[in-house]
Backbone of each chain as ProteinMPNN parsed JSONL, in Angstrom:
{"seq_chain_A": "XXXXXXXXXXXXXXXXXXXXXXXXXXXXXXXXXXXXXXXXXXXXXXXXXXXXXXXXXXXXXXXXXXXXXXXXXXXXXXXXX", "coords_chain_A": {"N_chain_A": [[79.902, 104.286, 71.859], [79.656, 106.626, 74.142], [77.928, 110.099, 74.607], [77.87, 112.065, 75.791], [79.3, 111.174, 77.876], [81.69, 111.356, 76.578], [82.304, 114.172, 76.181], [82.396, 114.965, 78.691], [84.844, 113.746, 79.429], [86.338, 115.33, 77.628], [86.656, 117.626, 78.565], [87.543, 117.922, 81.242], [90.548, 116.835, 80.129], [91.428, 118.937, 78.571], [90.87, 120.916, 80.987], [92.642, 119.855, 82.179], [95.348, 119.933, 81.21], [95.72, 122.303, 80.745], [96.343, 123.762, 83.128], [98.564, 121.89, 83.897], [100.59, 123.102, 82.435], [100.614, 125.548, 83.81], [101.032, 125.65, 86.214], [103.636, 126.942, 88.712], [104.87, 125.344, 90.522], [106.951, 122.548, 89.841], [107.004, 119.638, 90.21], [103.987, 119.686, 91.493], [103.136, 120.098, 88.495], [104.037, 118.114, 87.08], [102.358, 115.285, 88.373], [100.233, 116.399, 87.597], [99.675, 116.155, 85.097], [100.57, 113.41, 84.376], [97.523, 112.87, 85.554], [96.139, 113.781, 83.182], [97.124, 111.907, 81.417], [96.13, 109.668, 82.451], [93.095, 110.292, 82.081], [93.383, 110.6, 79.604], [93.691, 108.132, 78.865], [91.051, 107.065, 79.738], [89.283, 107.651, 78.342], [90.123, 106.972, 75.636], [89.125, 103.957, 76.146], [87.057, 104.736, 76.214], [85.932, 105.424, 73.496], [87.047, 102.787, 72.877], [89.236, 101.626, 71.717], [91.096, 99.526, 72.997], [93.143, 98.301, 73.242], [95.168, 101.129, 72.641], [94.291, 102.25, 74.413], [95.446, 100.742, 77.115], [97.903, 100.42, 76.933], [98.588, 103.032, 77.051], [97.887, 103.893, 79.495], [100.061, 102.345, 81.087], [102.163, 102.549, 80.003], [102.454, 105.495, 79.353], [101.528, 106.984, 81.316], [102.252, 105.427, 83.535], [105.131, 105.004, 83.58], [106.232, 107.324, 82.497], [105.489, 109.314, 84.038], [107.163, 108.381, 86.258], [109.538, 108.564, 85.284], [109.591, 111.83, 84.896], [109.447, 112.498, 87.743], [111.411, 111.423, 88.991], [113.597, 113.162, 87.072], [112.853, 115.72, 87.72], [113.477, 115.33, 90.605], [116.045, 114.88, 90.83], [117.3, 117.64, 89.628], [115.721, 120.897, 89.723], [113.11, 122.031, 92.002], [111.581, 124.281, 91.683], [109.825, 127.153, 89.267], [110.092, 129.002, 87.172], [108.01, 130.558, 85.342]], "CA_chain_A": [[80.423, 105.616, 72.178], [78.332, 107.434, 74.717], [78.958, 111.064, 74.109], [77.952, 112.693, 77.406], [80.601, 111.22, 78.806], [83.22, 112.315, 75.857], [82.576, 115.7, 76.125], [83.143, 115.453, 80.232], [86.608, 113.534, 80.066], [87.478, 115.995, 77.021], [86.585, 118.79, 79.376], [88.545, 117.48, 82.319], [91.686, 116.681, 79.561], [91.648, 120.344, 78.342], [91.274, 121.336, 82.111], [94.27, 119.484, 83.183], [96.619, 120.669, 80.364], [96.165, 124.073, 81.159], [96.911, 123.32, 84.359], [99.939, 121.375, 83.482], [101.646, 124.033, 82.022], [100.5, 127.178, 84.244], [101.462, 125.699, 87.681], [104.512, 127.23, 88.931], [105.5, 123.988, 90.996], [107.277, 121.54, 88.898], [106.394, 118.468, 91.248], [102.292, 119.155, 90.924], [102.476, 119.761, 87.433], [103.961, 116.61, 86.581], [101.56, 114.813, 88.531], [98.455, 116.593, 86.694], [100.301, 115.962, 83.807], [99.833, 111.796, 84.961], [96.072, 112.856, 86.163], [96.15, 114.281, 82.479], [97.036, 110.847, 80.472], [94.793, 108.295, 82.766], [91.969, 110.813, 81.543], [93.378, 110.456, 78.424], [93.359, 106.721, 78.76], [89.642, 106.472, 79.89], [88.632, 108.444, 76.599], [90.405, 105.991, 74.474], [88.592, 103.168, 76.56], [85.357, 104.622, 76.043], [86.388, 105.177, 71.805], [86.664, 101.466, 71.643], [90.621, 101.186, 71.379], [91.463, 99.225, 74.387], [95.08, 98.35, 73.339], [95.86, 102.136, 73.47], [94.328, 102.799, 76.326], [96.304, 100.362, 78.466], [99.175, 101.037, 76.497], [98.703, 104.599, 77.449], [97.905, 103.817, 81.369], [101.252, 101.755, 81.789], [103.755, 103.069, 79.436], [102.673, 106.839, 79.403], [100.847, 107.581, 82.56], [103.113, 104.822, 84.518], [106.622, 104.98, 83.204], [106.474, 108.869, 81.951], [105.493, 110.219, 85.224], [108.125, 108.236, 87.246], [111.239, 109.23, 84.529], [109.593, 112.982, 84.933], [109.26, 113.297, 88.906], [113.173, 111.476, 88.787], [113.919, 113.785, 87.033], [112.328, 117.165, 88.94], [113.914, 115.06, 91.865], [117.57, 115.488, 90.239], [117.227, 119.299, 89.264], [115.254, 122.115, 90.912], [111.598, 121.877, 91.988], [110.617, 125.611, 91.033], [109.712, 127.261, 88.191], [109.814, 130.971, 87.016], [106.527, 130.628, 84.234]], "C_chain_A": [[79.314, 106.463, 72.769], [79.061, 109.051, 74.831], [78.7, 112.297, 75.184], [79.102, 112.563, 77.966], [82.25, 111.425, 78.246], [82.889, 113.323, 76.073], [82.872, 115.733, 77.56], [84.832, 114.832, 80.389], [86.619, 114.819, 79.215], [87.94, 117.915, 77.617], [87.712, 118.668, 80.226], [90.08, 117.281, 82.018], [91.945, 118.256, 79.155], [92.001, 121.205, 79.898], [92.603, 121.015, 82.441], [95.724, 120.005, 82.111], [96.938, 121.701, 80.286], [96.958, 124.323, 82.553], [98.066, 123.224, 84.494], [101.224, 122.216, 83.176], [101.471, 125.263, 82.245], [100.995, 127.042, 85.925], [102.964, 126.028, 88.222], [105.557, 126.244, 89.692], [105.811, 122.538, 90.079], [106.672, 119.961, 89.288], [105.082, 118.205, 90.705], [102.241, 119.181, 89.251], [102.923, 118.689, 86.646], [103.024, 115.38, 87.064], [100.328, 114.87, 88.143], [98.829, 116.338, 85.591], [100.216, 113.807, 83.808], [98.599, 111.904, 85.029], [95.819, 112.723, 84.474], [96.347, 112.942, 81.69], [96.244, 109.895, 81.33], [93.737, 108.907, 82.639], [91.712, 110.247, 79.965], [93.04, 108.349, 77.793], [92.206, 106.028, 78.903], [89.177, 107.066, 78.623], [88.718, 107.345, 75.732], [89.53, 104.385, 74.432], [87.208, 103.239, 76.333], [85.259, 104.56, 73.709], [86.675, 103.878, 71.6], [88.365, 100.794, 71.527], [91.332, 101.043, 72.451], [92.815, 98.964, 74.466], [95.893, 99.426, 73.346], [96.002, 102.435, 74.41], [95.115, 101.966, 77.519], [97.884, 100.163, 78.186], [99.198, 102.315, 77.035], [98.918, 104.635, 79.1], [99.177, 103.22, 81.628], [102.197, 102.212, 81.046], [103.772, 104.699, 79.411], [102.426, 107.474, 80.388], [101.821, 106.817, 83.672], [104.799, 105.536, 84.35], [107.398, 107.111, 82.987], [106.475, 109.366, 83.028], [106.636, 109.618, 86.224], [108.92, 109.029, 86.227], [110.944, 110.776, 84.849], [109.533, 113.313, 86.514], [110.978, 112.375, 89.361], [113.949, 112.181, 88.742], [114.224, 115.231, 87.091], [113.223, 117.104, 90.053], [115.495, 115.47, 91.904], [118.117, 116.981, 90.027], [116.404, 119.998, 90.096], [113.526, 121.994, 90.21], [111.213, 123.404, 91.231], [110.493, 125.914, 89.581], [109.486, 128.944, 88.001], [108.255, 131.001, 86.235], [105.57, 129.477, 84.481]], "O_chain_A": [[78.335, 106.905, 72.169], [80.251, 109.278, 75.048], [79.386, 113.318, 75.247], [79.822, 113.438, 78.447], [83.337, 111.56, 78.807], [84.001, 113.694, 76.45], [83.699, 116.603, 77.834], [85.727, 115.243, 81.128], [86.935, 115.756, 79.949], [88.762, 118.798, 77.37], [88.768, 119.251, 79.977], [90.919, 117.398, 82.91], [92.978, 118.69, 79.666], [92.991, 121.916, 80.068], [93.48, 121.757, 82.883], [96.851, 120.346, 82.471], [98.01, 122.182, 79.918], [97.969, 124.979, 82.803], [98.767, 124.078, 85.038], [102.399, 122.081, 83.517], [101.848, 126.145, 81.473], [101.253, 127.978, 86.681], [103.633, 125.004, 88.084], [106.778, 126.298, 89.544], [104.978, 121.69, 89.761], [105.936, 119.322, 88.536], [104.744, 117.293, 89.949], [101.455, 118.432, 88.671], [102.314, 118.33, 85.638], [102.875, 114.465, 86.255], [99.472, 113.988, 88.186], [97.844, 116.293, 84.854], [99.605, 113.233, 82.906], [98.104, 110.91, 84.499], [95.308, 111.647, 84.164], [95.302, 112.828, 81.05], [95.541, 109.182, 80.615], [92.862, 108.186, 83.118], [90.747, 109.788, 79.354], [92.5, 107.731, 76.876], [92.02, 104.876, 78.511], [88.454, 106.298, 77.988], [87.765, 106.809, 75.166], [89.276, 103.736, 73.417], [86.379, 102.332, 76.257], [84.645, 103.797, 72.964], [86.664, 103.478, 70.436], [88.582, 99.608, 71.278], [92.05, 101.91, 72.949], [93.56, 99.25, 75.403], [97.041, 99.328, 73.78], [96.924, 102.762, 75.157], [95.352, 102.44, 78.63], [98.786, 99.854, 78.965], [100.262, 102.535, 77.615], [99.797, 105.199, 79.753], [99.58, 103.664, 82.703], [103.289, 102.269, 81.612], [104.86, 105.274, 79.439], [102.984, 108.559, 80.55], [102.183, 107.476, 84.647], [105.34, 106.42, 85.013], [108.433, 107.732, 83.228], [107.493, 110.013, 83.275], [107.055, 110.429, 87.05], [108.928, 110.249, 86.389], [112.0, 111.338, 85.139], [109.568, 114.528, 86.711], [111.647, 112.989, 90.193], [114.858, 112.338, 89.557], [115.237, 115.843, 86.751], [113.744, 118.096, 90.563], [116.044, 116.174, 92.751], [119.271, 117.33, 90.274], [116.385, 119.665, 91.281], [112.973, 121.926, 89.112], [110.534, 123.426, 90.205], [110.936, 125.145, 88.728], [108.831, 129.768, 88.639], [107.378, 131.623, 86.835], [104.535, 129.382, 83.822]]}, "seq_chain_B": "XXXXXXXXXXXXXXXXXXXXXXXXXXXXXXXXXXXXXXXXXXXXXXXXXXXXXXXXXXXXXXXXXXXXXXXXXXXXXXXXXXXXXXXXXXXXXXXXXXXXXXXXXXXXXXXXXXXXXXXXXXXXXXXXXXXXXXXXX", "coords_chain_B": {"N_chain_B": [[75.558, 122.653, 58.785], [76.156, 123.701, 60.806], [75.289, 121.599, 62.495], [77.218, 119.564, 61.386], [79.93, 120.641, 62.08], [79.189, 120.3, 65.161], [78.728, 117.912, 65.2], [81.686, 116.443, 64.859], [83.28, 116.986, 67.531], [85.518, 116.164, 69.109], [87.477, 116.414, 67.01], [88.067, 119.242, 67.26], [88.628, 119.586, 69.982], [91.036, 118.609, 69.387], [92.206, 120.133, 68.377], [92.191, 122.301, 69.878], [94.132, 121.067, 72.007], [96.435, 120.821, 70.715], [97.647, 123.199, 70.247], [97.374, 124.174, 72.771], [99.718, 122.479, 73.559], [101.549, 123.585, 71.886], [101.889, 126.199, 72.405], [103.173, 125.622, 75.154], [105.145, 125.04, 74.609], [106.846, 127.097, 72.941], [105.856, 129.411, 74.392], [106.776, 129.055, 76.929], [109.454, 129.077, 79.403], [110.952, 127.361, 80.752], [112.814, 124.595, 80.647], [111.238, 121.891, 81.489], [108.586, 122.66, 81.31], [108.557, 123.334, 78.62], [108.599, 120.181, 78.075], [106.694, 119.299, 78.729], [104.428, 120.288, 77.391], [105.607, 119.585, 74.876], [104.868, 116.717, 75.439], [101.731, 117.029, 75.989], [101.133, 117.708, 73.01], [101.948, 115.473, 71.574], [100.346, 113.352, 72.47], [97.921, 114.802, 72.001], [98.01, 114.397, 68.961], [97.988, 111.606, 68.978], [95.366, 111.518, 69.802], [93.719, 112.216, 67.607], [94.261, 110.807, 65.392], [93.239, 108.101, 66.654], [90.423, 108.945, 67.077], [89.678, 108.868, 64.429], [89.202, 106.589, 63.8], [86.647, 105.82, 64.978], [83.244, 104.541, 64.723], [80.008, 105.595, 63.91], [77.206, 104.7, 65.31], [76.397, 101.371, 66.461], [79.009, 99.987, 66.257], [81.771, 97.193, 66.773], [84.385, 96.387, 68.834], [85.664, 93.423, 68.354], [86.585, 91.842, 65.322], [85.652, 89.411, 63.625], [82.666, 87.332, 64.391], [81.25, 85.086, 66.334], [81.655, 81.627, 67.597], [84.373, 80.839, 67.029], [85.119, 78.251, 66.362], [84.548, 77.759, 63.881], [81.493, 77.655, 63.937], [78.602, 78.972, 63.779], [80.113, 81.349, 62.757], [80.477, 83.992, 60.96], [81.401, 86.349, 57.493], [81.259, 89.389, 58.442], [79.845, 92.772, 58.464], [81.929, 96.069, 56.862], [81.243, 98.318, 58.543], [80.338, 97.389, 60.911], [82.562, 96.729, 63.099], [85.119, 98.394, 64.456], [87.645, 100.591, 62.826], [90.528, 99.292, 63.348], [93.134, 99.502, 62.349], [94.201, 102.635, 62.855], [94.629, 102.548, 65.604], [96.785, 100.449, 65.992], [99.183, 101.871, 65.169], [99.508, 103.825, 66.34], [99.88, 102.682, 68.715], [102.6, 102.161, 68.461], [103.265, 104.834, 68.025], [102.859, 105.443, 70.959], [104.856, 104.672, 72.25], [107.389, 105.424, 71.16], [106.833, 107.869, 71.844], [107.052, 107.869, 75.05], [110.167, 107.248, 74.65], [111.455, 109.228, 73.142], [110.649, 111.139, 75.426], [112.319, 110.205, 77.367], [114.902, 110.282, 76.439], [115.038, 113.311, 76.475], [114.688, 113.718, 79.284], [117.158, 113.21, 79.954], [119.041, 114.426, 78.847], [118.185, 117.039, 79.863], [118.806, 117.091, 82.433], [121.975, 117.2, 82.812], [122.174, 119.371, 81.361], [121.44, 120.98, 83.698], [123.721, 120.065, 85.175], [125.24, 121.251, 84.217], [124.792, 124.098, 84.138], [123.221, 124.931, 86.383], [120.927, 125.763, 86.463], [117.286, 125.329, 85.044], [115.892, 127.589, 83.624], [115.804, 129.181, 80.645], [116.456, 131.617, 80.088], [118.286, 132.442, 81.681], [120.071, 130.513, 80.797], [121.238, 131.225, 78.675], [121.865, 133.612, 79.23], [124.118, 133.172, 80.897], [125.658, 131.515, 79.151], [126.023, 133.708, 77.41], [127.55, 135.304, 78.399], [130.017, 133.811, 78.775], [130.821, 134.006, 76.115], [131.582, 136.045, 75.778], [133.34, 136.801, 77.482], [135.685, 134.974, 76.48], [136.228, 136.329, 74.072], [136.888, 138.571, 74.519], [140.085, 138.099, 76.286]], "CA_chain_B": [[76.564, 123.367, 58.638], [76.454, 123.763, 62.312], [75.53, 120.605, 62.964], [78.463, 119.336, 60.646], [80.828, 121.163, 63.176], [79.397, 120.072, 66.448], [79.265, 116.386, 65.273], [83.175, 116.401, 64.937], [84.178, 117.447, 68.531], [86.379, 115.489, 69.053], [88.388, 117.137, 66.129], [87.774, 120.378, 67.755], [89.531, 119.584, 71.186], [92.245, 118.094, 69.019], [93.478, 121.327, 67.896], [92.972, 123.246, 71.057], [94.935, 120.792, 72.987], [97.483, 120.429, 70.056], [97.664, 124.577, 70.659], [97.693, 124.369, 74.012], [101.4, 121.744, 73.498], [102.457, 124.336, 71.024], [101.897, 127.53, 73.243], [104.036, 125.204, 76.001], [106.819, 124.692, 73.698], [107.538, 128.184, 72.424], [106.213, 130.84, 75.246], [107.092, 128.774, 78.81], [110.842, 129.602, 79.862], [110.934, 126.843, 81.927], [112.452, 123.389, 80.153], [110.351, 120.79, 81.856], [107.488, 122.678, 81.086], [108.251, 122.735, 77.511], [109.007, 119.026, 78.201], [105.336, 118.801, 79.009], [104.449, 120.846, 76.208], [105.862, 118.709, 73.858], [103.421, 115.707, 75.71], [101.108, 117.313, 74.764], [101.344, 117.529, 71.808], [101.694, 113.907, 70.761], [98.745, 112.996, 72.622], [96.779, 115.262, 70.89], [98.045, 113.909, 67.86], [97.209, 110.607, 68.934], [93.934, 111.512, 70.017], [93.387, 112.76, 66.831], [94.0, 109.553, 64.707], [92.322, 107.262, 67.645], [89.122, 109.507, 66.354], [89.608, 108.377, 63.101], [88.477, 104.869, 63.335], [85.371, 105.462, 65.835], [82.521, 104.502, 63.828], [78.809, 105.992, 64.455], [76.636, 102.957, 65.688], [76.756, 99.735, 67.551], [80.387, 98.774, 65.654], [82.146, 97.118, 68.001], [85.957, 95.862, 68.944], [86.571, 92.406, 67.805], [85.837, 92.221, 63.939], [84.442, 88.55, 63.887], [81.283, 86.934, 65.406], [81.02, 83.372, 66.182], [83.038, 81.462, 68.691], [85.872, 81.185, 66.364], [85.466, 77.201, 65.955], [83.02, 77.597, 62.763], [80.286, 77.289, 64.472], [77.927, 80.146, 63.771], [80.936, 82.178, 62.341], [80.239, 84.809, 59.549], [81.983, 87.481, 57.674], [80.868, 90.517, 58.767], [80.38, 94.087, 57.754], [82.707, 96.841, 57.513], [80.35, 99.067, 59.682], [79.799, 96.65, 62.117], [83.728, 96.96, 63.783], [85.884, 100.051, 64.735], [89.098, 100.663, 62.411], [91.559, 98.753, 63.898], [94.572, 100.114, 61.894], [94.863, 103.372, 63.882], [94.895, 102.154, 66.736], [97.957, 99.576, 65.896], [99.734, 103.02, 64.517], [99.294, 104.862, 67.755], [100.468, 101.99, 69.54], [104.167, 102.552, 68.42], [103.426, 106.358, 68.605], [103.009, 106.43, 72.471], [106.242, 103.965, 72.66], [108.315, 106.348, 70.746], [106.939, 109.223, 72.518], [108.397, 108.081, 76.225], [111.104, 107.075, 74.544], [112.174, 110.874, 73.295], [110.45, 111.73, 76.708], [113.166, 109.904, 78.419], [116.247, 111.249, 76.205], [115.095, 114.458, 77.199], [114.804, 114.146, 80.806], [118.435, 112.778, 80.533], [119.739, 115.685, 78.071], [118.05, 118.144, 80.946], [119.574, 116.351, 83.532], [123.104, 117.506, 81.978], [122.378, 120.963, 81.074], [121.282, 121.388, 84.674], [124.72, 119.662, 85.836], [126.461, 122.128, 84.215], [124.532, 125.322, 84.029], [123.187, 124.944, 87.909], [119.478, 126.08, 86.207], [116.777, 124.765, 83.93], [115.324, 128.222, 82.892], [116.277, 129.17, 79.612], [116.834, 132.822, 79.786], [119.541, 132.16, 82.549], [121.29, 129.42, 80.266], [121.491, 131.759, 77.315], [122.759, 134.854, 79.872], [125.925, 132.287, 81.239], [126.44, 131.38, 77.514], [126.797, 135.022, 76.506], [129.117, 136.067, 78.901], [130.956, 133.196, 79.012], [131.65, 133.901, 75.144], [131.948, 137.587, 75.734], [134.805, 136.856, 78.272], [136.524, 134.688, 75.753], [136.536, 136.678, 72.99], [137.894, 139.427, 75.539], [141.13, 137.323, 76.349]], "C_chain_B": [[76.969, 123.1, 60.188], [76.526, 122.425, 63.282], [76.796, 119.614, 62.137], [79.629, 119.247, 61.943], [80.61, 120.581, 64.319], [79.482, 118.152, 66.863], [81.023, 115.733, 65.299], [84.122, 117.339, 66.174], [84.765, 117.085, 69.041], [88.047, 116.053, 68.632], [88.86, 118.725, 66.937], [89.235, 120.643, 69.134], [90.852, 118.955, 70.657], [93.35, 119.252, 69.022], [93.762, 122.321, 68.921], [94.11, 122.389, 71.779], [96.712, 120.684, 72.091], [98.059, 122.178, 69.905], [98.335, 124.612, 71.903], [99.756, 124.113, 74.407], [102.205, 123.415, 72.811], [102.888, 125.957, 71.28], [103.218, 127.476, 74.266], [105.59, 124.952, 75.641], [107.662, 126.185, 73.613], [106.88, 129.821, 73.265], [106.926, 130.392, 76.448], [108.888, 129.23, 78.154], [111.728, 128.408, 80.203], [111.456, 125.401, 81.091], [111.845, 122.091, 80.782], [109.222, 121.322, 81.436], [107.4, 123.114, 79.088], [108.52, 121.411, 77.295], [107.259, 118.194, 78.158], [104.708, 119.249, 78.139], [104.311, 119.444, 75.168], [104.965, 117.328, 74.389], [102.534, 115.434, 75.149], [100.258, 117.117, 73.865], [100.938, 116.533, 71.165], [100.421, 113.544, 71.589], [97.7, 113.007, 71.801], [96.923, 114.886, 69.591], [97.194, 112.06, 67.796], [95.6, 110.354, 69.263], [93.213, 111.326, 68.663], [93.159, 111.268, 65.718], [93.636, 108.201, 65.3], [90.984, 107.823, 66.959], [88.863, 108.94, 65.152], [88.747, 107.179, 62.797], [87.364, 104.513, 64.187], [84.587, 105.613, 64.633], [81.134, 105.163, 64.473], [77.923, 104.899, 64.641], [76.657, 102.364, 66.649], [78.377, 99.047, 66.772], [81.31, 98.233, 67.468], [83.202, 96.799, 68.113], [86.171, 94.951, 67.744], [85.497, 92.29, 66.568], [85.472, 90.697, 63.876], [83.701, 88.192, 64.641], [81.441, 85.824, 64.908], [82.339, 82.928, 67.398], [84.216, 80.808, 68.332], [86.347, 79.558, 65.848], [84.837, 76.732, 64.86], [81.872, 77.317, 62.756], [79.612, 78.961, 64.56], [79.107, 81.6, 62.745], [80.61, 82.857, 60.716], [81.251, 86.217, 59.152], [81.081, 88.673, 57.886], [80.581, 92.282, 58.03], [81.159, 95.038, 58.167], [82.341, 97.806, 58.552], [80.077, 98.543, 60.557], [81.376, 96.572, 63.09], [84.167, 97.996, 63.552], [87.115, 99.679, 63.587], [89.983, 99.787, 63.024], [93.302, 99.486, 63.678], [95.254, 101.425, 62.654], [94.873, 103.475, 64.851], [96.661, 101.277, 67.066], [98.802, 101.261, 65.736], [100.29, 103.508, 66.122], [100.308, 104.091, 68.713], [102.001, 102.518, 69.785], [104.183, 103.805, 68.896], [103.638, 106.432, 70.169], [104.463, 105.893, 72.823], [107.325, 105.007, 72.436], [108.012, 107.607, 71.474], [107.506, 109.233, 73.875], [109.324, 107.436, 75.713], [112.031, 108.312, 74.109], [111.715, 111.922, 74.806], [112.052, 111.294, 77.283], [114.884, 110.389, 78.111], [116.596, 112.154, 76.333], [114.777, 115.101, 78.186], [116.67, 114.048, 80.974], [119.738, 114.03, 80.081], [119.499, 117.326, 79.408], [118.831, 117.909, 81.987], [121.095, 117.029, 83.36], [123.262, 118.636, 82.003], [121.744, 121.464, 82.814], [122.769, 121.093, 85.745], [125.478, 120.936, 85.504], [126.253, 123.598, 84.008], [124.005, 125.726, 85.535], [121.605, 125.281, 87.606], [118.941, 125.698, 84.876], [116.073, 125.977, 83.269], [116.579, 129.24, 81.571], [116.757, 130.673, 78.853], [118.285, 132.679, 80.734], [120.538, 131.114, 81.703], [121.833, 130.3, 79.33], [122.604, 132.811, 77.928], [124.471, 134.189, 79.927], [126.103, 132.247, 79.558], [126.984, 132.224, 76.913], [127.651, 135.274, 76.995], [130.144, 134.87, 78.868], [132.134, 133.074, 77.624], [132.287, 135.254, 75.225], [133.452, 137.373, 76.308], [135.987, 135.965, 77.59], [137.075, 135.236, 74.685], [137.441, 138.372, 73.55], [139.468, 139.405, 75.97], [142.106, 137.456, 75.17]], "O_chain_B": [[77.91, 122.423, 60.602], [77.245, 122.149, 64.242], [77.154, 118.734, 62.92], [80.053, 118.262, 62.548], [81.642, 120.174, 64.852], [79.865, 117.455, 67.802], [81.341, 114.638, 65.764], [85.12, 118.041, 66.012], [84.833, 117.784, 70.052], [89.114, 116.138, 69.24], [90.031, 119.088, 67.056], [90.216, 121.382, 69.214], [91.756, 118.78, 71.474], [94.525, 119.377, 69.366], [94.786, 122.985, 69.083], [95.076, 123.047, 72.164], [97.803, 120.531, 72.641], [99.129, 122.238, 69.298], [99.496, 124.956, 72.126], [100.612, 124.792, 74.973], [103.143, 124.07, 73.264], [103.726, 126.673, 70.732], [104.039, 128.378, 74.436], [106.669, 124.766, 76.205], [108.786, 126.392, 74.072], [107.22, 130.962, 72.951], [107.654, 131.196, 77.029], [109.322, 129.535, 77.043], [112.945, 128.383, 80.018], [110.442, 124.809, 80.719], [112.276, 121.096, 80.201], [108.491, 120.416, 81.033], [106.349, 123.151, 78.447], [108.76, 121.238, 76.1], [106.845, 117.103, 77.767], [104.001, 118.307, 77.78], [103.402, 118.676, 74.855], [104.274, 116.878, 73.476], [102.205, 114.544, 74.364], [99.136, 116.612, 73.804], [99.972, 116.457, 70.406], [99.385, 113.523, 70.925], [96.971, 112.204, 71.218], [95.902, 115.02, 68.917], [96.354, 111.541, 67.061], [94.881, 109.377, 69.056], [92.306, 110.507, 68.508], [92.061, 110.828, 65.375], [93.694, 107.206, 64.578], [90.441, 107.013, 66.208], [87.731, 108.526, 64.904], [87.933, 106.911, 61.913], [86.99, 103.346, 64.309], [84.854, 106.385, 63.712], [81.187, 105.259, 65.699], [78.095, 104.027, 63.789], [76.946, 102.842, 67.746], [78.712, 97.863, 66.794], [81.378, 98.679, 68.614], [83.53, 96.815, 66.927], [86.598, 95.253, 66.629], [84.279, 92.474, 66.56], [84.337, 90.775, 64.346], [83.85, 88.62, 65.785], [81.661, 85.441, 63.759], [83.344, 83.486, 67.839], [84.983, 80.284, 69.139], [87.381, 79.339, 65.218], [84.548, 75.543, 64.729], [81.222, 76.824, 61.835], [80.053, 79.886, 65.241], [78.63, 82.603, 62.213], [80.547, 82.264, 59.639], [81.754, 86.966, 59.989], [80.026, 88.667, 57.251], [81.265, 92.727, 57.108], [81.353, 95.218, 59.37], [83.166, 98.08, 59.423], [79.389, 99.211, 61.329], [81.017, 96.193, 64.204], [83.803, 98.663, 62.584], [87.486, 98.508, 63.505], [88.883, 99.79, 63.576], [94.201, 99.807, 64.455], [96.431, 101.448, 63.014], [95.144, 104.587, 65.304], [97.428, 101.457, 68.012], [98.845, 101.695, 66.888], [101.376, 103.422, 66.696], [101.253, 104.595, 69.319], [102.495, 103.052, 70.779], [104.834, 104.122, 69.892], [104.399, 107.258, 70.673], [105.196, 106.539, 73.572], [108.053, 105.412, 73.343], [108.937, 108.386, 71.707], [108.268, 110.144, 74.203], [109.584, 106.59, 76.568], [113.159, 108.453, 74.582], [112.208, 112.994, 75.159], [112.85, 112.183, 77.582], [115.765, 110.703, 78.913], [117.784, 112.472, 76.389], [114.588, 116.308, 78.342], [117.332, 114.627, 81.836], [120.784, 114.38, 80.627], [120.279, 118.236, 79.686], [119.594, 118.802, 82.354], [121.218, 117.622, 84.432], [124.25, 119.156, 82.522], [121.685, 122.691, 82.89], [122.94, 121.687, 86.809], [126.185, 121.559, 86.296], [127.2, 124.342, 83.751], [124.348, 126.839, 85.933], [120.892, 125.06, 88.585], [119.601, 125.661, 83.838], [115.519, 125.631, 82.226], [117.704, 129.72, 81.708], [117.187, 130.899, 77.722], [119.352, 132.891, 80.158], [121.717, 130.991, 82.033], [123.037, 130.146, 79.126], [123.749, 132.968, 77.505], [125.512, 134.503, 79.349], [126.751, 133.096, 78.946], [127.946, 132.12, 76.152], [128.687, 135.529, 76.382], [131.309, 135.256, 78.97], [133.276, 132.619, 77.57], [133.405, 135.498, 74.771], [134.489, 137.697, 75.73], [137.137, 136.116, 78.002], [138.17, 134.876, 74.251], [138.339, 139.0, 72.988], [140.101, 140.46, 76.022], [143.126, 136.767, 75.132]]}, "name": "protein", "num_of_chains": 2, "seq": "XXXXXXXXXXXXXXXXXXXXXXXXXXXXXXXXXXXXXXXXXXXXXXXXXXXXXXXXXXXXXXXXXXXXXXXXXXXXXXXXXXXXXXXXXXXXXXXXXXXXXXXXXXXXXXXXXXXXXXXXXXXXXXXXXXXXXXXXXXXXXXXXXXXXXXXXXXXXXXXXXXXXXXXXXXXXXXXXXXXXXXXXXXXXXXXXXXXXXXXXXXXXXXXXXXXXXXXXXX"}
């Protein structure tokens, strides 16, 4: 566990979740919201627990972000908040 | 004391980001973005018990040494491998989490068929009048 480089993903994971849920475009913030778990998936990779992390990259970062820009694609891109 | 605190940061960013979900849930308007919210959330939960089983050291993944045909093979110590157990845990967790992700893209999906909008002050407005004008009748 090298810990330089946890404190820069957990920077970059805090960055993108604010993000996530302040961008008024539904579209980008489901895609930083994807940027946002393959961060989360290199963290877990550097912690040692490699069966989350590629559990996380293909079932939460793959699968989650298609069913969520599906379903942006079905309903209305904007966003009031 | 202080150093106590800054050795457990980890913990730290657990709770802002498990804040951050819980801010997205109950101020946004917007249901996809408490959709993302709720994300989140479980992340940060799973972050949180992923932390659990990092050890301080050289521990490392696979908990024996030796190349597995009894040759050189010893048991080991518990400090010398990571937890394993919450990691298995987690596993299911992220499964189950796009799996209520995906019941509630399909539940939005629905309330957008039949309300024409996903923000949540506009669903409530149609709802009132639509009881107002029944109870009018």
């Amino acid at each position: 566990m090298i810990w330089q480089l946890d404190i820069v993903l957990l920077i970059f994971i805090v960055v993108c979740a604010i993000a996530a849920i302040n961008i008024k475009d539904l579209l980008s913030a489901v895609i930083i919201l994807g940027a946002y778990s393959f961060f989360m998936c290199l963290l877990w990779t550097e912690m040692g627990a490699v069966d989350v992390a590629f559990t996380e990259a293909s079932v939460g970062a793959g699968i989650g972000t298609v069913l969520f820009i599906a379903a942006v694609n079905k309903t209305s891109r904007r966003s009031k908040d | 004391m202080l150093e106590y605190i800054l050795a457990k940061y980890n913990f730290w960013i657990y709770v802002i980001l498990m804040m951050i979900g819980l801010y997205a849930m109950m101020g946004k308007r917007n249901l996809v973005k408490k959709l993302i919210g709720m994300n989140i959330f479980q992340t940060s939960i799973i972050l949180f018990f992923v932390s659990i089983g990092v050890k301080a050291g050289d521990a490392t993944v696979p908990i024996l040494k030796g190349d597995g045909h009894g040759h050189g093979e010893h048991l080991i110590q518990v400090a010398d491998y990571l937890n394993p157990l919450p990691h298995v845990l987690m596993l299911t967790a992220i499964v189950v989490s796009i799996a209520t992700t995906g019941v509630a893209l399909a539940t939005l999906i629905l309330i957008y068929k039949r309300y024409n909008t996903l923000e949540e002050d506009e669903i409530m407005a149609i709802r009132k009048d639509a009881s107002s004008y029944k109870t009018q009748r």
